[in-house]
DSSP file (Angstrom, degrees, kcal/mol; ACC not computed):
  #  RESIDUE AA STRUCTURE BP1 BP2  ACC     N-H-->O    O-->H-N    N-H-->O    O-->H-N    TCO  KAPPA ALPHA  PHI   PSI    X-CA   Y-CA   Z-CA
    1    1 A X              0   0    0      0, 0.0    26,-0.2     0, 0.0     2,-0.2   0.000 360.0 360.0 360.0 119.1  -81.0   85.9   93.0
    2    2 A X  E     -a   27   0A   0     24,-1.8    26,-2.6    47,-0.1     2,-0.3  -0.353 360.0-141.1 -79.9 132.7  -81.7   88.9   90.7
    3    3 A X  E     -a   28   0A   0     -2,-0.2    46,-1.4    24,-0.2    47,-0.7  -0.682  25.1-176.4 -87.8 147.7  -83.0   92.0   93.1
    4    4 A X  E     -ab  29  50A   0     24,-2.5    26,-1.8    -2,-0.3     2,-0.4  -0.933   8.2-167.6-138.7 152.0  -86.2   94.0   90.8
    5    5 A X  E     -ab  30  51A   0     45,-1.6    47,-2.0    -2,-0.3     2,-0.6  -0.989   4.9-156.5-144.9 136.3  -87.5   96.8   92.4
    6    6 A X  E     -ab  31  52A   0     24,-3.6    26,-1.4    -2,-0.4     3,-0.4  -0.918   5.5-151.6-107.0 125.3  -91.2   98.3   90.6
    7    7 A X  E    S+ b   0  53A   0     45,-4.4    47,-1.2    -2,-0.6    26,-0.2  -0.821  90.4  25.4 -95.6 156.8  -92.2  102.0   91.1
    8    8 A X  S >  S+     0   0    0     24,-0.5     3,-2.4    46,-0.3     6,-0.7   0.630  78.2 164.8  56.2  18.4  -96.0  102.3   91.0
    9    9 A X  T 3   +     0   0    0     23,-1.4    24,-0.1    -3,-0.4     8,-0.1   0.392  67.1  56.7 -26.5 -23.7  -96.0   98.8   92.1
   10   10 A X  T 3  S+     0   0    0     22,-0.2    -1,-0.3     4,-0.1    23,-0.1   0.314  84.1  96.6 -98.0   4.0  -99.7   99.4   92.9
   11   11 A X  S <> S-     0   0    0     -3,-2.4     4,-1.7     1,-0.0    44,-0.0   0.053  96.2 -93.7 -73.7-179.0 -100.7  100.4   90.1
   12   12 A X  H  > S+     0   0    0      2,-0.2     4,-0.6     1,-0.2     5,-0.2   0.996 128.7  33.2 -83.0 -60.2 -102.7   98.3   87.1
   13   13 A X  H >> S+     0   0    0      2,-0.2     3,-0.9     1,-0.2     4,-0.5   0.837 124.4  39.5 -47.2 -62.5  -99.1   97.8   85.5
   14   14 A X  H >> S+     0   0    0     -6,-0.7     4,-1.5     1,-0.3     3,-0.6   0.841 113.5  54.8-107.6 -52.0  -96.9   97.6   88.5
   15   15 A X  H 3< S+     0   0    0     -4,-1.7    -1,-0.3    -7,-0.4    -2,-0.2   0.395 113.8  44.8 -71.4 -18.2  -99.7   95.3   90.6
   16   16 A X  H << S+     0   0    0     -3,-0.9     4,-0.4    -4,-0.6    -1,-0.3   0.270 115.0  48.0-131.6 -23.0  -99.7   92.5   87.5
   17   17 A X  H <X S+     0   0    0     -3,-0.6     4,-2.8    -4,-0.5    -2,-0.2   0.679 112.2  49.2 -92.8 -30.0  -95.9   92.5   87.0
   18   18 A X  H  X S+     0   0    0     -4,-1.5     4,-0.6    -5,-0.3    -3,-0.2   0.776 110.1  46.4 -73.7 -26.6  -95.4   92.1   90.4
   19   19 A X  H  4 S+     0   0    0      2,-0.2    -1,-0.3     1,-0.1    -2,-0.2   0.416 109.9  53.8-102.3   2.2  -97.7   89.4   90.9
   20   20 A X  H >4 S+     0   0    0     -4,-0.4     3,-1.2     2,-0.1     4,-0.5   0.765 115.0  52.3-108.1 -47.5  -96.2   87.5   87.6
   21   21 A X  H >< S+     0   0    0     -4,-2.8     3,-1.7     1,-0.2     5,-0.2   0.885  92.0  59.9   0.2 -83.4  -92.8   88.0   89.6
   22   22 A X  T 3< S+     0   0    0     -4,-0.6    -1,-0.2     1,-0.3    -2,-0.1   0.070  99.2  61.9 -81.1   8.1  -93.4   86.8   92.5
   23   23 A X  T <  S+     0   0    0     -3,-1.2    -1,-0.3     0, 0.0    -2,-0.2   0.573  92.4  86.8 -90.2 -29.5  -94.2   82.8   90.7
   24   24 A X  S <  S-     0   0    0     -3,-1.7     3,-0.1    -4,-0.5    -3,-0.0  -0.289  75.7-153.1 -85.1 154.6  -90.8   83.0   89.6
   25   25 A X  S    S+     0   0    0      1,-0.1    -1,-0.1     3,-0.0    -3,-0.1   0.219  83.5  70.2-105.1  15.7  -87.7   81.6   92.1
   26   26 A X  S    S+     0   0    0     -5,-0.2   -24,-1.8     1,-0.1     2,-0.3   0.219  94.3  45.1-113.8  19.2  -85.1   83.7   90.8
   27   27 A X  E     -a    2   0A   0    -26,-0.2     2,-0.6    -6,-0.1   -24,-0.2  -0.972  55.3-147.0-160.5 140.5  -86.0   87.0   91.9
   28   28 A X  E     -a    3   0A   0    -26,-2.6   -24,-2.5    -2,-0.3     2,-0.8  -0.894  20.5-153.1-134.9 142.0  -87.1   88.8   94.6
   29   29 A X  E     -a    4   0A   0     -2,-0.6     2,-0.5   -26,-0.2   -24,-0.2  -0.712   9.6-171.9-105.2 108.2  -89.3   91.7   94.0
   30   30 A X  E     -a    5   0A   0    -26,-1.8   -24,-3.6    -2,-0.8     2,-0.2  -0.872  18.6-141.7-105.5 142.9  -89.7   95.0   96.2
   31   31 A X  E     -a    6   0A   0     -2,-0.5     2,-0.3   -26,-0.2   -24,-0.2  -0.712  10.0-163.4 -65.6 130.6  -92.4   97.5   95.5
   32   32 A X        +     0   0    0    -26,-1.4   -23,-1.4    -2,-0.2   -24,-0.5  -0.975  25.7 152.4-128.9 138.8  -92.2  101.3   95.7
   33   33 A X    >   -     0   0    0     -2,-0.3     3,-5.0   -25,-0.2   -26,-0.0  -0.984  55.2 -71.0-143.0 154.4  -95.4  103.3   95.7
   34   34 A X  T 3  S+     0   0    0     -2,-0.2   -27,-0.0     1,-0.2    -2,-0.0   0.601 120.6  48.4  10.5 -56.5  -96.9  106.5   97.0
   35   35 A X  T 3  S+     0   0    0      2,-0.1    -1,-0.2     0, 0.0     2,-0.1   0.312  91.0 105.0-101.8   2.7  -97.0  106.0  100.7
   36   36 A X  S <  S-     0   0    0     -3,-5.0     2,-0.3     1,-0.1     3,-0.1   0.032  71.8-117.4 -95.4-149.1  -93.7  104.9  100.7
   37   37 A X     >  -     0   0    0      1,-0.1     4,-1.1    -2,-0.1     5,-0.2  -0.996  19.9-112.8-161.1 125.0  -90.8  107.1  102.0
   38   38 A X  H  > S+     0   0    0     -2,-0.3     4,-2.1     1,-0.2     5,-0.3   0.821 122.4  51.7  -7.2 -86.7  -87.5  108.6  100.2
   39   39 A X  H >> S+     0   0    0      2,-0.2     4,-2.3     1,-0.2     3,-0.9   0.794 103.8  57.3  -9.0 -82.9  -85.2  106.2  102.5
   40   40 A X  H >> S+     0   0    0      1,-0.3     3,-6.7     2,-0.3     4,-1.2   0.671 110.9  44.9 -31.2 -80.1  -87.6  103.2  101.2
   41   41 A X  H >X S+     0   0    0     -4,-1.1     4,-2.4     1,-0.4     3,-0.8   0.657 114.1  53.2 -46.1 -54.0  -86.4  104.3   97.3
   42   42 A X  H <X S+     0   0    0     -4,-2.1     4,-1.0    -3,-0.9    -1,-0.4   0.617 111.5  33.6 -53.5 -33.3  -83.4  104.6   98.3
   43   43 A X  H <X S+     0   0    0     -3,-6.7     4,-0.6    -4,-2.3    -1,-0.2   0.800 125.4  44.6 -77.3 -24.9  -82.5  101.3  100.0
   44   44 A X  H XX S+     0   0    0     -4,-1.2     3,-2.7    -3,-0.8     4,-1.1   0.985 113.9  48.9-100.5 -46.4  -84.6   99.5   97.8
   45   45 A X  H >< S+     0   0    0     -4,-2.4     3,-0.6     1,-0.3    -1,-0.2   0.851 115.0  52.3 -43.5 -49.2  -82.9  101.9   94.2
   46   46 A X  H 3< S+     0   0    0     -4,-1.0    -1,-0.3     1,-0.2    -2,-0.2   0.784 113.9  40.8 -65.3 -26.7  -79.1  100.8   96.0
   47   47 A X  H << S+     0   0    0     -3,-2.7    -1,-0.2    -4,-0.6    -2,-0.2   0.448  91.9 116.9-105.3  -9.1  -80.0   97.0   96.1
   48   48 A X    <<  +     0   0    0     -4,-1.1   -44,-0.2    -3,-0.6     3,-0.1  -0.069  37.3 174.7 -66.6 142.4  -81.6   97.0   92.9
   49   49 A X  S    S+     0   0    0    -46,-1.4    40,-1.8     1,-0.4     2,-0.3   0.397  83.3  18.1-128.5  -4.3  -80.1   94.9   90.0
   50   50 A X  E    S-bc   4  89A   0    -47,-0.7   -45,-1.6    38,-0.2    -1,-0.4  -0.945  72.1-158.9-150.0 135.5  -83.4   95.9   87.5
   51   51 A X  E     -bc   5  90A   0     38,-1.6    40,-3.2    -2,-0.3     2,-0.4  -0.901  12.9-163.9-106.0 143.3  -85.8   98.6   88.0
   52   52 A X  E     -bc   6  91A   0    -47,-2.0   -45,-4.4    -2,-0.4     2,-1.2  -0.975   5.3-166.3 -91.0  93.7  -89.2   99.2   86.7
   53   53 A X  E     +bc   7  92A   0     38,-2.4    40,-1.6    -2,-0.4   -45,-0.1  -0.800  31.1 147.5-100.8 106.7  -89.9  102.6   87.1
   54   54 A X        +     0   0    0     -2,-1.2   -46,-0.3   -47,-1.2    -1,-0.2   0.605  34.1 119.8 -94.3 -30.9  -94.1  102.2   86.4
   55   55 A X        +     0   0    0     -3,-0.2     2,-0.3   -23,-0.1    38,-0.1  -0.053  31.4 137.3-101.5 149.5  -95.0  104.9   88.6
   56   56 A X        -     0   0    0     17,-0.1     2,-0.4    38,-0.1    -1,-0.1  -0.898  52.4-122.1 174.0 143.2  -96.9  108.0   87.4
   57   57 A X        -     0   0    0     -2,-0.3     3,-0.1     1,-0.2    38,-0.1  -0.848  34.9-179.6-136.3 121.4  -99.9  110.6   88.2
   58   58 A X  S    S+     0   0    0     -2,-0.4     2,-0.4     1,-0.1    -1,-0.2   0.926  73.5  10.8 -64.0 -65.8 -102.1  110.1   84.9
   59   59 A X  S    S-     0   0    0      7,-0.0     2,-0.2     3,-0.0    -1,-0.1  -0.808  80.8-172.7-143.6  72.2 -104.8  112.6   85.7
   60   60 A X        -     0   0    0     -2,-0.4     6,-0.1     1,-0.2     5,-0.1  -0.504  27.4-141.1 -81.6 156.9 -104.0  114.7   88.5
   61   61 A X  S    S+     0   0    0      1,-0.2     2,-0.5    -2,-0.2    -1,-0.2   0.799  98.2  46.4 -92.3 -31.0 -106.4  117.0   90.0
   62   62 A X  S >  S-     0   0    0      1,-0.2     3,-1.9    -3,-0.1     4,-0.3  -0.875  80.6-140.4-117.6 125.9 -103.6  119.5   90.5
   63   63 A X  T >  S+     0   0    0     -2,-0.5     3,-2.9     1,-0.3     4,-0.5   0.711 105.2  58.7 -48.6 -59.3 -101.2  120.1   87.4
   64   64 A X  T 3> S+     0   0    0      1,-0.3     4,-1.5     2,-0.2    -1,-0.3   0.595  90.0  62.1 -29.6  -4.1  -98.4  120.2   90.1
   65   65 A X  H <> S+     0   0    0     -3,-1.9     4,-1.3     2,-0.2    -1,-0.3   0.929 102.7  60.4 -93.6 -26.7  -99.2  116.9   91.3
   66   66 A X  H <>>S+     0   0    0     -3,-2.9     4,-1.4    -4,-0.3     5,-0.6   0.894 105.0  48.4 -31.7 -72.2  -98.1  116.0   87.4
   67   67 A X  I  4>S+     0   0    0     -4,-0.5     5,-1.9     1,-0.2     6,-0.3   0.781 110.6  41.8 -44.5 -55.5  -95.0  117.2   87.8
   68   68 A X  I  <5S+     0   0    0     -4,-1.5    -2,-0.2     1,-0.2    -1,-0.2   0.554 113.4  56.5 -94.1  -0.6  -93.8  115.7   91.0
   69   69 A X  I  <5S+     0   0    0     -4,-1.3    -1,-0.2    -5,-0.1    -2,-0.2   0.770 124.0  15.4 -41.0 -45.4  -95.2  112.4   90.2
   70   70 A X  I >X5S+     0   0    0     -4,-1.4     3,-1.8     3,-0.1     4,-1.6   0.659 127.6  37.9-128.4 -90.6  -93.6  111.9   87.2
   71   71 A X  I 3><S+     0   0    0     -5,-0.6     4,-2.2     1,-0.3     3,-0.3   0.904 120.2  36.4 -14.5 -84.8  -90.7  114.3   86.6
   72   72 A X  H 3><S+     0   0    0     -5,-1.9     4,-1.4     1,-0.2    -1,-0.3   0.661 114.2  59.7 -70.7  -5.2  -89.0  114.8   89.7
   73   73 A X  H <4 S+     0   0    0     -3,-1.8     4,-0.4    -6,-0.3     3,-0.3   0.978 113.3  41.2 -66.7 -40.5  -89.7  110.9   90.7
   74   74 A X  H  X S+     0   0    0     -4,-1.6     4,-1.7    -3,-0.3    -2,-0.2   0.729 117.7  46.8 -71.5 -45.3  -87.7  110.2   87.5
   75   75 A X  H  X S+     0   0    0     -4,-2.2     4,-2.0     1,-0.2    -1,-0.3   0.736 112.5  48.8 -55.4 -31.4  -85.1  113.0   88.4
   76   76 A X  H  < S+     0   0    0     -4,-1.4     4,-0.4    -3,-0.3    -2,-0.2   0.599 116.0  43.9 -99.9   9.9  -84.8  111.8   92.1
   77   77 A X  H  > S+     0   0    0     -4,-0.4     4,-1.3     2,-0.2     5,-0.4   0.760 113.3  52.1-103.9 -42.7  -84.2  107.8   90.8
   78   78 A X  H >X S+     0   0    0     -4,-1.7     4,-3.5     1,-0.2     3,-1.2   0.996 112.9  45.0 -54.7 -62.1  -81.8  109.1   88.2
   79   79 A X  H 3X S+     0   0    0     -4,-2.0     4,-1.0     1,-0.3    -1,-0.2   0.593 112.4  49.8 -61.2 -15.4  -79.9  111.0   91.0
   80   80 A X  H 3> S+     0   0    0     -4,-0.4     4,-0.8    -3,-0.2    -1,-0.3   0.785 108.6  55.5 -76.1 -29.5  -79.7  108.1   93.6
   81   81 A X  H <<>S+     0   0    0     -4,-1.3     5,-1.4    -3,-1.2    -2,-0.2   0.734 112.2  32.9 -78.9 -39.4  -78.7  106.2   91.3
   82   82 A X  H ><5S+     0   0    0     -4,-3.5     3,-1.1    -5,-0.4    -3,-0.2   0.908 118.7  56.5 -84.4 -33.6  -75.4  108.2   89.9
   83   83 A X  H 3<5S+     0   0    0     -4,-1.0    -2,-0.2    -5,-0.4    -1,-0.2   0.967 113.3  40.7 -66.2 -28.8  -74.8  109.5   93.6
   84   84 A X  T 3<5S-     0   0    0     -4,-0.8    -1,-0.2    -5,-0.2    -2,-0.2   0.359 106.2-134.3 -81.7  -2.1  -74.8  105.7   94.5
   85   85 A X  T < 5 +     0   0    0     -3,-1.1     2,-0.5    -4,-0.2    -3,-0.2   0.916  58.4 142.0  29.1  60.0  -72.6  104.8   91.3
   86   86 A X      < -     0   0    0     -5,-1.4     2,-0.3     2,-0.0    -1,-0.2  -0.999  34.5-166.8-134.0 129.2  -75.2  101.8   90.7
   87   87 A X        +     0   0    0     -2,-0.5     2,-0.1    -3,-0.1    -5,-0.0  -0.723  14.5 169.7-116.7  73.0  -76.2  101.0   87.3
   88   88 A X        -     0   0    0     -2,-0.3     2,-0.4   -43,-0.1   -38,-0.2  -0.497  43.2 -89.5-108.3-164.6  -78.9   98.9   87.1
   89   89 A X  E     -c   50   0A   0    -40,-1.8   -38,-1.6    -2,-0.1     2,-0.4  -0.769  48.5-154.7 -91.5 134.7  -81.1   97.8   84.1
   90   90 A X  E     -c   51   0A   0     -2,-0.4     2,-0.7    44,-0.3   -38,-0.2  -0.905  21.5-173.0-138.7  82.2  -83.9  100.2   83.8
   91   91 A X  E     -c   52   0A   0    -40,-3.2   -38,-2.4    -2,-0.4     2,-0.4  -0.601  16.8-174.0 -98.6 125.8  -87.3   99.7   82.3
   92   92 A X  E     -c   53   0A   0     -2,-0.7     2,-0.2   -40,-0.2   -38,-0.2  -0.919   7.0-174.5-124.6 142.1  -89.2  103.1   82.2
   93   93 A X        -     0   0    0    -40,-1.6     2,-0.2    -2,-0.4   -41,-0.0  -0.885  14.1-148.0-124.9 143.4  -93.1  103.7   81.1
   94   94 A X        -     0   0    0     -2,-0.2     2,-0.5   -38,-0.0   -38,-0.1  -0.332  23.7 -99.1 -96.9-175.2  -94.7  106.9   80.7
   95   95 A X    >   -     0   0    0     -2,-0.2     3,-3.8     1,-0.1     4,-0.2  -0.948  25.2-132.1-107.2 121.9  -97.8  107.9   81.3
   96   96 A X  G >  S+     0   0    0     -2,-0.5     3,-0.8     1,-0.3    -1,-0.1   0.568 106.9  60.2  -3.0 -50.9 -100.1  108.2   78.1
   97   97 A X  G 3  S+     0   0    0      1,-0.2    -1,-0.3     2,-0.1     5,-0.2   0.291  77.3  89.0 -90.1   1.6 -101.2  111.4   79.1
   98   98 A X  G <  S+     0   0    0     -3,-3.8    -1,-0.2     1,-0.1    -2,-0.2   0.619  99.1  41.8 -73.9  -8.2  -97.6  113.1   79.1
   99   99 A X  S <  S+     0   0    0     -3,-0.8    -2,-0.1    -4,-0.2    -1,-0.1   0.367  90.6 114.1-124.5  17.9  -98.3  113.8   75.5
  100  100 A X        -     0   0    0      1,-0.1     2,-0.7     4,-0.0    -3,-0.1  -0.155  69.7-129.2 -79.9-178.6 -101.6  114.9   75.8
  101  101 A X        +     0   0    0     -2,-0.1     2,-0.1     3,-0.0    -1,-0.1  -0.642  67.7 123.1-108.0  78.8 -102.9  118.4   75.0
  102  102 A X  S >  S-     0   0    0     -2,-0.7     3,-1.6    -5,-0.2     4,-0.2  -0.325  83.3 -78.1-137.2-149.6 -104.9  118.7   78.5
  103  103 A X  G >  S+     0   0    0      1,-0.4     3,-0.9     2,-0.1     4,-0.4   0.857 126.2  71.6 -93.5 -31.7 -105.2  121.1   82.0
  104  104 A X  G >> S+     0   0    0      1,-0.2     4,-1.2     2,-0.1     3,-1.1   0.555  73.3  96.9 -82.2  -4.5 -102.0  119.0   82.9
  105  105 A X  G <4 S+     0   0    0     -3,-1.6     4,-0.4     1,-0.2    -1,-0.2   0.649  83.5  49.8 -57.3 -13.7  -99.6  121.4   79.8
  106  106 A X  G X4 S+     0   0    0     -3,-0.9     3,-0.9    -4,-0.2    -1,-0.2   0.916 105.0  51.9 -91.0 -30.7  -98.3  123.6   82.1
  107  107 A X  T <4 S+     0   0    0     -3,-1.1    -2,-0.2    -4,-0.4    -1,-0.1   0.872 108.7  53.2 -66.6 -31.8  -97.1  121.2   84.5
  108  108 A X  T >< S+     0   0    0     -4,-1.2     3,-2.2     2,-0.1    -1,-0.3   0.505  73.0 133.6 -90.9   1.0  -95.2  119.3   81.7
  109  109 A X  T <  S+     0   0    0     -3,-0.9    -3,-0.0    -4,-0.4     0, 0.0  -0.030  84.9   4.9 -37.8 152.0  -93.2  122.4   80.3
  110  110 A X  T 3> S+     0   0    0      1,-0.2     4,-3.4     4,-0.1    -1,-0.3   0.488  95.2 128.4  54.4   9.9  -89.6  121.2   79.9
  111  111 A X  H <>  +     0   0    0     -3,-2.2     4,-2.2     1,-0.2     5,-0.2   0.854  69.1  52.8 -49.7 -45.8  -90.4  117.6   80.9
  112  112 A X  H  > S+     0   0    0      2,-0.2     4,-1.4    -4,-0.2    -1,-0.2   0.763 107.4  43.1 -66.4 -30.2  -88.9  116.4   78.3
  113  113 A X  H  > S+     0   0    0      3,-0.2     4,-2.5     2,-0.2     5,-0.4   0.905 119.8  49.2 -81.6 -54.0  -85.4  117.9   78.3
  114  114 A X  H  X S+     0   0    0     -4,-3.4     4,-2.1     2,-0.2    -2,-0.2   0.959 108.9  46.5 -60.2 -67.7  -85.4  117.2   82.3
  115  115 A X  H  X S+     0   0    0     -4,-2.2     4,-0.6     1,-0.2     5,-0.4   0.877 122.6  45.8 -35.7 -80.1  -86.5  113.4   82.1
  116  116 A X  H  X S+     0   0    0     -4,-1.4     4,-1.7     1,-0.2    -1,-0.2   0.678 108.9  47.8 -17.6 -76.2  -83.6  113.4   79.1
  117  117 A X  H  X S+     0   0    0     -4,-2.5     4,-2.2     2,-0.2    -1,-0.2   0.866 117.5  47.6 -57.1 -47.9  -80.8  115.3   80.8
  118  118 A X  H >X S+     0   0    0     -4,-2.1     4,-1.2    -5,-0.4     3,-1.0   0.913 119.4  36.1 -47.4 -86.5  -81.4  112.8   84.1
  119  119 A X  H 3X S+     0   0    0     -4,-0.6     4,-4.4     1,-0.3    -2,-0.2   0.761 114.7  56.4 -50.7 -39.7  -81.5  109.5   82.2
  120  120 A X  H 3X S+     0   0    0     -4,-1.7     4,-3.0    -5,-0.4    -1,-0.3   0.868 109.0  52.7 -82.9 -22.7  -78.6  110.9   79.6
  121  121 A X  H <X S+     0   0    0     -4,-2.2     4,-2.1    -3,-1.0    -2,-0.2   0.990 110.2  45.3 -28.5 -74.4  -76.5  111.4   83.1
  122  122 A X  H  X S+     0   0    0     -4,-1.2     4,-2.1     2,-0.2     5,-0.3   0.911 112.3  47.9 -66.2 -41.3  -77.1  108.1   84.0
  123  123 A X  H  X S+     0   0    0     -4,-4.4     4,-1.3    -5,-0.4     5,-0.4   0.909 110.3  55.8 -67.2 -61.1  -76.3  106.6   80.4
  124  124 A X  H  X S+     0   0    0     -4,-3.0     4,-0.9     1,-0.2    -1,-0.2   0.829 110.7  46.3 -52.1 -34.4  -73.1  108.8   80.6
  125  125 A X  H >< S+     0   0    0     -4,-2.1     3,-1.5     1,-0.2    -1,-0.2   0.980 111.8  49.7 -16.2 -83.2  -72.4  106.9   83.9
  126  126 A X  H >< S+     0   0    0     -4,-2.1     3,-1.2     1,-0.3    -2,-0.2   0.560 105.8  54.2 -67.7 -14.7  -73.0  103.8   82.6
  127  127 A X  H >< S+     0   0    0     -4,-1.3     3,-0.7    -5,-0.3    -1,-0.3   0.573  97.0  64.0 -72.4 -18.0  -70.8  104.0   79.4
  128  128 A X  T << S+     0   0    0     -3,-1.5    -1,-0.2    -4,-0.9    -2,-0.2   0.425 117.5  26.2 -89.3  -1.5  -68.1  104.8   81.2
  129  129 A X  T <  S+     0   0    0     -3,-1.2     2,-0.2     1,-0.1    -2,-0.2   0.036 117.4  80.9-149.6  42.0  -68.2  101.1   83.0
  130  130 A X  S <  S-     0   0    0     -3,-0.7     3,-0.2    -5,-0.1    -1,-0.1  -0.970  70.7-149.2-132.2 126.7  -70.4   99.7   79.5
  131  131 A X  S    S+     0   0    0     -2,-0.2     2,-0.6     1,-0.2    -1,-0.1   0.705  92.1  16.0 -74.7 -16.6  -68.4   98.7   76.5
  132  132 A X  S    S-     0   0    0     -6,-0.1    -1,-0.2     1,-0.1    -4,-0.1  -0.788 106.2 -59.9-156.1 144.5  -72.0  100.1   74.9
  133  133 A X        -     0   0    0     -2,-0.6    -1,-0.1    -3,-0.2    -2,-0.1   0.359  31.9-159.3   1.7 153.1  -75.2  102.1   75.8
  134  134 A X  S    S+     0   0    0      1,-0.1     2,-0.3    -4,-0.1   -44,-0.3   0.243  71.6  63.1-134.6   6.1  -76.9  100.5   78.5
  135  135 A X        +     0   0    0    -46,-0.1     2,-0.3   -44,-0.0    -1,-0.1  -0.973  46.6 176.7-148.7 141.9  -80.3  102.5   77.4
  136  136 A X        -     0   0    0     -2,-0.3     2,-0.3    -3,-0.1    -3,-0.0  -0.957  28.8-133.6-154.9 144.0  -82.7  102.5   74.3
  137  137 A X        -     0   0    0     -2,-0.3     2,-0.3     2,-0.0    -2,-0.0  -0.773  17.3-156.3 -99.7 160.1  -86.1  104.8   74.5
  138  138 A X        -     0   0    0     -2,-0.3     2,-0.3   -46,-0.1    -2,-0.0  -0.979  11.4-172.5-131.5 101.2  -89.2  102.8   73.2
  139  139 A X        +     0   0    0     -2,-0.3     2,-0.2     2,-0.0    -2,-0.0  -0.906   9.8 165.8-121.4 170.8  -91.8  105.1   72.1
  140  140 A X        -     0   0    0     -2,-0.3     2,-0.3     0, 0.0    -2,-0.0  -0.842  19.0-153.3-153.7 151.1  -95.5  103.8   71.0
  141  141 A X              0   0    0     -2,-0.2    -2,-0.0     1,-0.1     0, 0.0  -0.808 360.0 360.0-135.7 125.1  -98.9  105.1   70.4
  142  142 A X              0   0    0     -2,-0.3    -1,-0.1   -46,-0.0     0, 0.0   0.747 360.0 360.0-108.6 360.0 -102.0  103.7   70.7
């Protein structure tokens, strides 16, 4: 039984994948959100055999709130994941409004170059037990 674990699982994304999941019999599907607790991400990030990292602050009312939403969630899933030498397959969405020009630009300074350096950690992991890249970015605009 393939283990899936969704961040932002309550979310419009996360809340529709989850429930399209959970018809299927070959998977069983844990949710991480908001209210949930390090630990939680952590048991659920170790058992994991595909992640959906959904999970996000779109329009936060303090730019900081930007930041640890989205950044450091991204940093502290990359880093559970390498301390925990688990590689699992890893479907990441951003938020639309990471590339806007809005009150949130200060928060996002260097986002990109952290989010990178995390995820290109993890691919260096996973190439070392991948005969090839285990990661391809998907960008879009709509």
């Amino acid at each position: 039984m393939t283990r899936i674990l969704i961040t932002g699982g309550r979310g419009f994304l996360g809340r529709n994948l989850a429930a399209h999941l959970r018809v299927r019999n070959d998977c069983e599907v844990a949710i991480f959100d908001q209210q949930d607790s390090s630990e939680d991400l952590r048991k659920w990030l170790l058992e994991a055999d595909i992640v959906f990292h959904l999970a996000g602050i779109n329009r936060p009312e303090n730019p900081s709130d930007f930041e640890s939403g989205n950044i450091a969630l991204t940093e502290q899933i990359c880093q559970i994941l390498i301390e925990g030498g688990r590689i699992p397959k890893i479907i990441f969405s951003s938020s639309i409004q990471a590339e806007l020009d809005n009150l949130t630009e200060r928060a996002k300074q260097g986002r990109k170059a952290r989010c990178a350096n995390s995820l290109s950690e993890l691919a260096d992991c996973a190439d070392l037990q991948a005969e090839k890249p285990f990661w391809k970015v998907v960008s879009s605009q709509l």
